[in-house]
C-alpha positions in Angstrom: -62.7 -26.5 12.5 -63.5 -30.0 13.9 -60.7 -32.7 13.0 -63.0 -33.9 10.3 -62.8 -30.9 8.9 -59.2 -30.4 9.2 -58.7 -33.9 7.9 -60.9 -33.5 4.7 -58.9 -29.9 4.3 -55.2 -31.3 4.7 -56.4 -34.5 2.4 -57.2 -31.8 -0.7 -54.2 -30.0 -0.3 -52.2 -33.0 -0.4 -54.4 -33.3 -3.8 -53.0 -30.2 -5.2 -49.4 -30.6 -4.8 -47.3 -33.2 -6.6 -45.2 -34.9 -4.1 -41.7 -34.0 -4.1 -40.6 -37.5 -4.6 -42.3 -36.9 -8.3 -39.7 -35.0 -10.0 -36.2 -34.5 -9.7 -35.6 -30.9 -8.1 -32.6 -31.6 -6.2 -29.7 -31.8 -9.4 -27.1 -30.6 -7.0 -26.9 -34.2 -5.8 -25.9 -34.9 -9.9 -23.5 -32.4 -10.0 -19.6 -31.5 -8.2 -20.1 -27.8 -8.8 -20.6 -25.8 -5.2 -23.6 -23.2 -5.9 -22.9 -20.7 -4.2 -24.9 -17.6 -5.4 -27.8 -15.8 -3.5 -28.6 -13.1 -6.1 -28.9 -13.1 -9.8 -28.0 -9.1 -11.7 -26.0 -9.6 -14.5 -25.5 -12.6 -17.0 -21.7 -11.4 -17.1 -20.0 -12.9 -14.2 -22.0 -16.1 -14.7 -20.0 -19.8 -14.6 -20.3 -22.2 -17.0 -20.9 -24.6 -14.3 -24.1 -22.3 -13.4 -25.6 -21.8 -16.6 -25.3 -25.6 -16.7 -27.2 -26.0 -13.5 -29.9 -23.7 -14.0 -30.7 -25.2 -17.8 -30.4 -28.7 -16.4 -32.9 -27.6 -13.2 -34.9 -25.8 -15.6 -35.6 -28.9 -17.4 -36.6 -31.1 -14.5 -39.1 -28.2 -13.5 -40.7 -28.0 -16.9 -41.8 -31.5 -16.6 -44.8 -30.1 -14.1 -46.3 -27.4 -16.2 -47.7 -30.7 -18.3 -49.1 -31.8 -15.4 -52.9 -31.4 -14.2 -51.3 -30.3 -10.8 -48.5 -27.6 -11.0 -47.2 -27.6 -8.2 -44.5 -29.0 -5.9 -44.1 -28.1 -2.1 -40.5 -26.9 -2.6 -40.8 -23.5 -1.0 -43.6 -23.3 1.0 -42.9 -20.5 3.2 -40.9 -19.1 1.5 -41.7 -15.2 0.8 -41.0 -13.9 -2.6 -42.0 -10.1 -3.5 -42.8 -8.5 -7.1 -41.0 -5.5 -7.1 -42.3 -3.9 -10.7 -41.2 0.1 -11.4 -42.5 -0.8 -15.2 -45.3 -2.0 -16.6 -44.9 -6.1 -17.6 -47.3 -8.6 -18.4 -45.1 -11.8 -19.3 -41.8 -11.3 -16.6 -43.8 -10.3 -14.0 -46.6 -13.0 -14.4 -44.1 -15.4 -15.1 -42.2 -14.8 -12.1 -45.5 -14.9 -10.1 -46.4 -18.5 -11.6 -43.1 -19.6 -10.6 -43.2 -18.9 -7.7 -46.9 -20.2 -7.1 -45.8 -23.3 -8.7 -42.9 -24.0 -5.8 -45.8 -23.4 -3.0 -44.2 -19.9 -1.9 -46.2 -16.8 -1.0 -46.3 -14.3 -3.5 -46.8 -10.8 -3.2 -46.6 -8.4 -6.3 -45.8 -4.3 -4.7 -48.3 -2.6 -6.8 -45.5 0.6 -7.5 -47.9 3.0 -8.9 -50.1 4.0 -5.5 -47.4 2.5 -2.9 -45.4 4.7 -1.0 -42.4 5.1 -3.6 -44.5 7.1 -5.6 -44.9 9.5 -2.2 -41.1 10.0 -2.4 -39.9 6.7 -0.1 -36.1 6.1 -1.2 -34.2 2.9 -2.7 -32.6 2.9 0.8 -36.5 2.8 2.8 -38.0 0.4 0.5 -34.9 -2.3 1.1 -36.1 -1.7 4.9 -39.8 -2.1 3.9 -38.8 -5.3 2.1 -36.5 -6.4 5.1 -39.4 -6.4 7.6 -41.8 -8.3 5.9 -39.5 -11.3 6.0 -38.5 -10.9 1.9 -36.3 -14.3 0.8 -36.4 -13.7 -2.4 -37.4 -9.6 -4.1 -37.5 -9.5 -8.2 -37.0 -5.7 -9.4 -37.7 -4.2 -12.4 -36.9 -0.7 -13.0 -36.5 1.4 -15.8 -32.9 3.2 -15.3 -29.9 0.7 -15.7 -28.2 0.5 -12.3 -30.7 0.7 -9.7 -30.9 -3.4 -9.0 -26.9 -2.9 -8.2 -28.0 -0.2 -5.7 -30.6 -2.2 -4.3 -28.4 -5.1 -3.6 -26.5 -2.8 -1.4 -29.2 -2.1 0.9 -30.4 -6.0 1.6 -28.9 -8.5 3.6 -27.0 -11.8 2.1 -29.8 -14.2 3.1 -32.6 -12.3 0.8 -32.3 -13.3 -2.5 -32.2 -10.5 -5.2 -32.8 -10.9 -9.2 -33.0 -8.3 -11.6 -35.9 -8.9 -13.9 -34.6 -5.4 -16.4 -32.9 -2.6 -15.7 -33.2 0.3 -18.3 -31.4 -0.5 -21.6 -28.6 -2.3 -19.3 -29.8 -5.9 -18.7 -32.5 -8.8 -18.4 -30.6 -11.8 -17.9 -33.6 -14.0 -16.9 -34.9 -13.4 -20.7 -31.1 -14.3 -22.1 -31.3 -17.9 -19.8 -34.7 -18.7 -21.5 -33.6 -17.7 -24.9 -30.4 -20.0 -24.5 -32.9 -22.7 -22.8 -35.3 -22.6 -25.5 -32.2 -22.8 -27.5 -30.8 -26.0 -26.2 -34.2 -28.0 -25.9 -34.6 -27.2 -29.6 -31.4 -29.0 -30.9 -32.1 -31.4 -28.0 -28.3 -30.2 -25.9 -28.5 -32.4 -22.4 -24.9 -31.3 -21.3 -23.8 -27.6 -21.8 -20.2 -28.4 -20.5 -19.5 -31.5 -22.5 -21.7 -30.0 -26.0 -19.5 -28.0 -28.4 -22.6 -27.7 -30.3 -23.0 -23.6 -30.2 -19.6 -22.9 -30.6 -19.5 -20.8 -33.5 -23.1 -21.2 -34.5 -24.4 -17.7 -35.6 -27.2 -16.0 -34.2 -28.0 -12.6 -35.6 -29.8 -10.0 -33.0 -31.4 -7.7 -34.9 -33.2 -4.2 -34.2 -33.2 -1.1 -31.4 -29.9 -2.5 -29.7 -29.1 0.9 -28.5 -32.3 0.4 -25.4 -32.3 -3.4 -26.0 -31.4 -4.6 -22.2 -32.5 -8.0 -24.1 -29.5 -7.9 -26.4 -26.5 -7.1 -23.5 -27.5 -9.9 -21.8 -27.4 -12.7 -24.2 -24.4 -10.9 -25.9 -22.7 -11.7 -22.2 -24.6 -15.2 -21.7 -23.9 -16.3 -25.3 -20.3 -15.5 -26.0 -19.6 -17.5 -22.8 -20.7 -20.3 -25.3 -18.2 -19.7 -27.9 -21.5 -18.2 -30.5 -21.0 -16.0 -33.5 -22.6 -12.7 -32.8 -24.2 -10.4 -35.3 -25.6 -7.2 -34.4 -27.6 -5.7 -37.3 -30.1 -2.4 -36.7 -29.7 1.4 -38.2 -27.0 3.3 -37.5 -28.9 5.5 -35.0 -29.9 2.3 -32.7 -26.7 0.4 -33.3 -24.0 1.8 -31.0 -20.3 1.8 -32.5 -19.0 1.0 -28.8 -21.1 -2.7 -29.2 -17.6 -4.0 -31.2 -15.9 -3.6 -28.3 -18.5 -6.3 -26.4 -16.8 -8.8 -29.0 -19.3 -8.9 -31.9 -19.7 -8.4 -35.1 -22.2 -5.1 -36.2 -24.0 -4.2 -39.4 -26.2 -1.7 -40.8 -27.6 -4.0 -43.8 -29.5 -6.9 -43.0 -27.5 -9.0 -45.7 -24.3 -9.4 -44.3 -25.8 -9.8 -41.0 -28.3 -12.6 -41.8 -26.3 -14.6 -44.1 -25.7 -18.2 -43.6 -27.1 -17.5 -39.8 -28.1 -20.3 -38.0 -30.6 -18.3 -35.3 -32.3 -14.6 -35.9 -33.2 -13.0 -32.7 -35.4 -10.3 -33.3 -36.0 -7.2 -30.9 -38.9 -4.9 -30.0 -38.7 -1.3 -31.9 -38.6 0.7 -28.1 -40.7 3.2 -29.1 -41.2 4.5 -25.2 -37.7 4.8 -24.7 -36.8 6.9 -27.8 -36.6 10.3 -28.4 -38.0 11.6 -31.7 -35.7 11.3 -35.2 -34.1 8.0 -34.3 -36.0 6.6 -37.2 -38.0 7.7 -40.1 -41.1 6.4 -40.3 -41.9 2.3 -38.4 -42.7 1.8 -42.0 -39.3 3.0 -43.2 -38.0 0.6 -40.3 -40.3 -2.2 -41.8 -39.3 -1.9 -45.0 -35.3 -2.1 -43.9 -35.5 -4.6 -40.8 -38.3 -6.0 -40.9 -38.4 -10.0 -40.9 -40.5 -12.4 -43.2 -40.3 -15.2 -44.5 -38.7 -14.0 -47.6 -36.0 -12.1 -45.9 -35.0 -15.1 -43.9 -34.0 -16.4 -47.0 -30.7 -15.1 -46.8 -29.9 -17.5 -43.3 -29.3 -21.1 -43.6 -32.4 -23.3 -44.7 -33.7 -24.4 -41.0 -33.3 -20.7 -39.5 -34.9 -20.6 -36.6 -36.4 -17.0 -35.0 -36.6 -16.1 -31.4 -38.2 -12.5 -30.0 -37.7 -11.4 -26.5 -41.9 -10.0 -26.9 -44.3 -8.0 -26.5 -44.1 -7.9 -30.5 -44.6 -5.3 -33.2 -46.3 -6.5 -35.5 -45.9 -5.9 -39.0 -42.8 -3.6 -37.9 -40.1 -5.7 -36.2 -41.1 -9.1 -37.8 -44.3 -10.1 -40.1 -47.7 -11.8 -38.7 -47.1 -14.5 -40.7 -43.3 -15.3 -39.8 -43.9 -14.5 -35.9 -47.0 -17.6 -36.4 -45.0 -19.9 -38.5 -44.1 -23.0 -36.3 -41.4 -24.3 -38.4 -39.3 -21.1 -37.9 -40.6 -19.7 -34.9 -39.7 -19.9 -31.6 -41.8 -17.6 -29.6 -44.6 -19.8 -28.1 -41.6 -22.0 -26.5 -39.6 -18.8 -25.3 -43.1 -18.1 -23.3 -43.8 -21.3 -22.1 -40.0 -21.6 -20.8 -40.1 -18.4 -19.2 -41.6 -20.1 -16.2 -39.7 -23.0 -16.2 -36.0 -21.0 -16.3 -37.5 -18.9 -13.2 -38.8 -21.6 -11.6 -35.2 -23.0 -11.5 -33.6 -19.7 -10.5 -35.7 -19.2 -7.2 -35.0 -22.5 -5.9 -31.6 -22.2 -6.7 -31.1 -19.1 -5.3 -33.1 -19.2 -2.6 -33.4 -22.7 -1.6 -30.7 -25.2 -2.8 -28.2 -22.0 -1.5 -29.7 -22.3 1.7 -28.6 -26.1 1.5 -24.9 -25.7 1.0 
C-alpha cells in the first residue's frame, strides 16, 4: 500500500471511532471503590459498590449507541470469545455488539460442528481458549454449574462471564433489568438512593427453570426490594422461601399493590410433560393483560427477560403498550450493561 494509501486508510478509521476523549468511560477516577474482579458468575457475591459501578459505567456507555458512530477504541486488541452451548439470539448478539462497539475482536465458537461436539472436554476447550490469547470468554451452557467448572480451568488474567447456566443463573439479564429499572425512575446514585427499598416487584411464571428469576432474586434483595414469586404449584419451588421471598400460587395476592411485574418465559424445552395442563390453562391463570394488571398500583410497570410467548405468558397488546412496558428498553440496555462489564472486567481491572 503506498503511504497515500495508508494515509487515506488510517484517516477513515479514525472516522469510525469516536475518540475516547468523547465520553466518559473511565468512572473509576469518580469513584473510591477498588474494582477488583476479573470474572463475573453469579449476581450473589456482588458489592453494592459494584452494582454501582457497573450501572453508573453502563450509563456513560449508552450515550454512543445514539450516536451515528458506535464505537470507542477502548479495547482494541483485546480478544473476546462467544462461547454458546445453547441457542441465543439476543445475549449472544448483544454480547457480540458490545464488544464490536469497544473496538475488540470478536469471535463467536460455533458449538454445534466444533470439536466439543466430537467429545473435547471442559478441561481441553479452557486450553483451546488459552492458546488463542482469550481476555475475555462468555459461556452459555445449558446445565447449572458448568461456568464454575470452567473458571477452574483458566488463568486469572482471562476474564470469564457467565451469560446462563441451566435453571441456575443469568446475572447479566438481572444487571439490565435493575438498569432498566433505575433509568426509568431516573436513580443516578444506587448507594445514596433508598428509592427501591421495599418497592415490590412481582416475578411471575416457570421459576422452577427460570435462571432469570435466581439472579435478580440475589441482585435485588441486595437492594432492600419486596419480592413476590407467583407461578403454579408445579413450577414454584417450596425451597424459593428460603431465598427470602415471598411465594404464591394466585396471582392476586402476588400482584397487589406491586409496583414492578416481571414476567417470565413458559420453558417449554426444559420441561418434562404434566407440569401444566394446557398453555391455554396457563393463559388463563397467569397470563398478563392489561386488565389483570389492574390489581398492581396505577403506574405498574412490566419487564420480561424475552424471547416472549405470546398470548401465553403476557398478552400482545400489554407486551406493546409503551406506558406499561418495558421490554424495548431491557433490549436496547442489554448492550449497554455488557458493554460496561467487559471493560470493567477486562480492562479498568487490568488498570488497578
Amino acid at each position: 500500500m503506498t503511504n497515500k494509501g495508508h494515509d487515506l486508510s488510517k484517516s477513515i478509521e479514525k472516522q469510525n471511532i469516536t475518540s475516547p476523549e468523547e465520553i466518559d468511560i473511565d468512572v473509576l477516577r469518580k469513584t473510591q471503590f477498588n474494582w477488583k474482579r476479573k470474572s463475573l458468575l453469579t449476581t450473589q457475591d456482588l458489592l453494592i459498590e459494584e452494582i454501582d459501578l457497573i450501572v453508573n459505567t453502563a450509563r456513560a456507555f449508552s450515550e454512543i449507541l445514539t450516536r451515528q458512530i458506535k464505537k470507542v477504541p477502548t479495547m482494541r486488541g483485546k480478544v473476546i470469545i462467544n462461547l454458546f452451548y445453547e441457542n441465543s439470539t439476543r445475549t449472544r448478539s448483544s454480547f457480540e455488539l458490545a464488544g464490536r462497539y469497544l473496538s475488540a475482536d470478536v469471535t463467536n465458537f460455533a458449538v454445534s460442528t466444533s470439536s466439543i461436539k466430537k467429545g473435547e472436554t471442559l478441561q481441553d476447550t479452557a486450553q483451546t481458549l488459552i492458546q488463542m490469547g482469550a481476555d475475555a470468554v462468555v459461556i452459555r451452557h445449558p446445565h447449572s454449574g458448568v461456568p464454575f467448572q470452567l473458571a477452574k480451568f483458566l488463568p486469572n488474567n482471562i476474564s470469564l462471564i457467565n451469560a446462563g447456566d441451566g435453571s441456575n443463573e443469568h446475572p447479566t439479564q438481572a444487571l439490565l433489568d435493575l438498569y432498566t429499572i433505575l433509568e426509568v425512575f431516573s436513580i443516578q446514585d444506587l448507594i445514596v438512593s433508598n428509592f427501591l427499598a421495599n418497592k415490590k416487584i412481582a416475578i411471575v411464571g416457570d421459576i422452577l427453570h427460570s435462571r432469570v428469576a435466581r439472579s435478580n432474586i440475589w441482585l435485588l434483595k441486595k437492594l432492600g426490594m419486596d419480592i413476590h414469586l407467583c407461578g403454579p404449584p408445579t413450577l414454584l419451588p417450596t425451597v424459593m422461601k428460603e431465598f427470602g421471598v415471598k411465594t404464591h400460587w394466585g396471582l392476586k395476592d402476588a400482584l397487589s399493590d406491586a409496583d414492578l411485574i416481571m414476567v417470565l418465559r413458559l420453558q417449554t424445552e426444559r420441561q418434562t410433560s404434566g407440569l401444566i395442563p394446557s398453555l391455554d390453562e396457563y393463559h388463563r391463570l397467569y397470563g398478563l393483560s392489561h386488565e389483570r394488571i389492574k390489581l398492581a398500583k396505577p403506574n405498574v410497570l412490566v419487564l420480561h427477560p424475552g424471547p416472549m410467548n405470546r398470548g401465553v405468558e403476557i398478552t400482545s397488546e400489554l407486551a406493546d403498550d409503551p406506558k406499561y412496558s418495558l421490554i424495548n428498553k431491557q433490549v436496547a440496555n442489554g448492550v449497554a450493561i455488557r458493554m460496561a462489564l467487559l471493560y470493567l472486567l477486562v480492562f479498568a481491572s487490568e488498570k488497578k
